[in-house]
C-alpha positions as CSV (number, residue, x, y, z in Angstrom):
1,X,94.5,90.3,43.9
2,X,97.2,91.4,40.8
3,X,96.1,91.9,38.2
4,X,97.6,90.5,34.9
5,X,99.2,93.0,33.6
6,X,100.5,93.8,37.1
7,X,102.5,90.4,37.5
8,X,103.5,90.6,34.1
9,X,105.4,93.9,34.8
10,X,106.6,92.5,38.1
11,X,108.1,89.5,35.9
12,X,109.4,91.6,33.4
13,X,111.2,93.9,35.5
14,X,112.5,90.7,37.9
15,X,113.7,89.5,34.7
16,X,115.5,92.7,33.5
17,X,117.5,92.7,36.9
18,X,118.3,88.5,36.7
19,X,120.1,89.7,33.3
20,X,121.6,92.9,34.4
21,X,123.1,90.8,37.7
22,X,123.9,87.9,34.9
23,X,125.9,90.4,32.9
24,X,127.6,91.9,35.7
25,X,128.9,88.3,36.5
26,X,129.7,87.9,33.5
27,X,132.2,90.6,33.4
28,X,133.4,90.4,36.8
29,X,134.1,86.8,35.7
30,X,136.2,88.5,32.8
31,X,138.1,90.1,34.6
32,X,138.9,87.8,37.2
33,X,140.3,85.6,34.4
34,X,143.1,88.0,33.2
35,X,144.0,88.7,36.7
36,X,144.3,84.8,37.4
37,X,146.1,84.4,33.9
38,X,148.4,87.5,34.9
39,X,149.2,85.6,38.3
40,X,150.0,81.9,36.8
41,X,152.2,83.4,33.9
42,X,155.5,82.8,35.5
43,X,154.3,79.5,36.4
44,X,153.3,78.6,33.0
45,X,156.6,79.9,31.4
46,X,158.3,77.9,34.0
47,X,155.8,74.7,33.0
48,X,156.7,75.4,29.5
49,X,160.2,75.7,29.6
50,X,160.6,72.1,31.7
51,X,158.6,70.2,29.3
52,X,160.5,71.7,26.1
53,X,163.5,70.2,28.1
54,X,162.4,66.9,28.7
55,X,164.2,65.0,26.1
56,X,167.6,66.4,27.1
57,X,166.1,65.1,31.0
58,X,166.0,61.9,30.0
59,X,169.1,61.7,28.3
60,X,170.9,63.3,31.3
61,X,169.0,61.0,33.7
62,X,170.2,57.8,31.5
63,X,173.5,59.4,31.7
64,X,173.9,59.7,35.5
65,X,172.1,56.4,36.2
66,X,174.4,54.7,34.6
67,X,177.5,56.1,36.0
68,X,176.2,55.5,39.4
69,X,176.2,52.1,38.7
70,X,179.9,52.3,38.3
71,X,181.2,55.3,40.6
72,X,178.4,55.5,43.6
73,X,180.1,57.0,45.8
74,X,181.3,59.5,43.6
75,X,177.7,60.2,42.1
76,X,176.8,60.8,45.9
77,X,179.3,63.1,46.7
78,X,178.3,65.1,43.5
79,X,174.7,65.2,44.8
80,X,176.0,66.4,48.5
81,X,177.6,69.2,46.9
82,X,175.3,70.2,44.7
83,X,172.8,70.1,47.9
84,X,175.3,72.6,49.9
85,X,175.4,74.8,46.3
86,X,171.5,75.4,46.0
87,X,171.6,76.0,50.2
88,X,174.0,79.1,49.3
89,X,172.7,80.5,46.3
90,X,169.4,80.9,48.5
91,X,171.1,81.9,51.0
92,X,172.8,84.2,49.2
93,X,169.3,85.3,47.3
94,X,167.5,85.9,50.9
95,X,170.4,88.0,52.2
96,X,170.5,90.1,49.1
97,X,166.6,90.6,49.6
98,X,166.8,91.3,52.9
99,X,169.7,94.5,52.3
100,X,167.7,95.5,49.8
101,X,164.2,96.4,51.2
């Protein structure tokens, strides 16, 4: 059988390594945090930046609801184009990536 004082140092020393492997989570933990935070920062500027313009959204929205109402098929052929536009910017953006790597 243990004796007391035995298990008491076999406790005390389990208990030492449970903290030592606590505070090395802890840390890891840390720094897992800035790494995530250093990832997601574009995103969050992006976040930011499209709730700061949110009134002037609206507004614009309002705007172009309305006109539709009286020129539709104009408001559709606006939206077409501006559908083709985005296609060849990134277009554009990929081929300029690609020439140069």
């Amino acid at each position: 059988m243990m004796s007391r004082q035995n298990k008491q140092a076999i406790l005390a020393r389990r208990k030492k390594l449970l903290l030592n492997k606590i505070q090395q989570q802890r840390s890891d933990l840390g720094q897992s945090t800035q790494i995530w935070l250093d990832v997601t920062e574009p995103y969050d500027k992006t976040w930011r930046i499209l709730v700061s313009l949110k009134p002037a959204l609206l507004v614009g929205a309002s705007f172009i609801s309305l006109y539709s109402i009286k020129h539709p098929k104009k408001i559709m052929r606006l939206a077409q184009r501006t559908i083709g536009a985005i296609g060849l910017i990134r277009t554009l953006q990929n081929s300029f990536k690609k020439t140069s790597d």
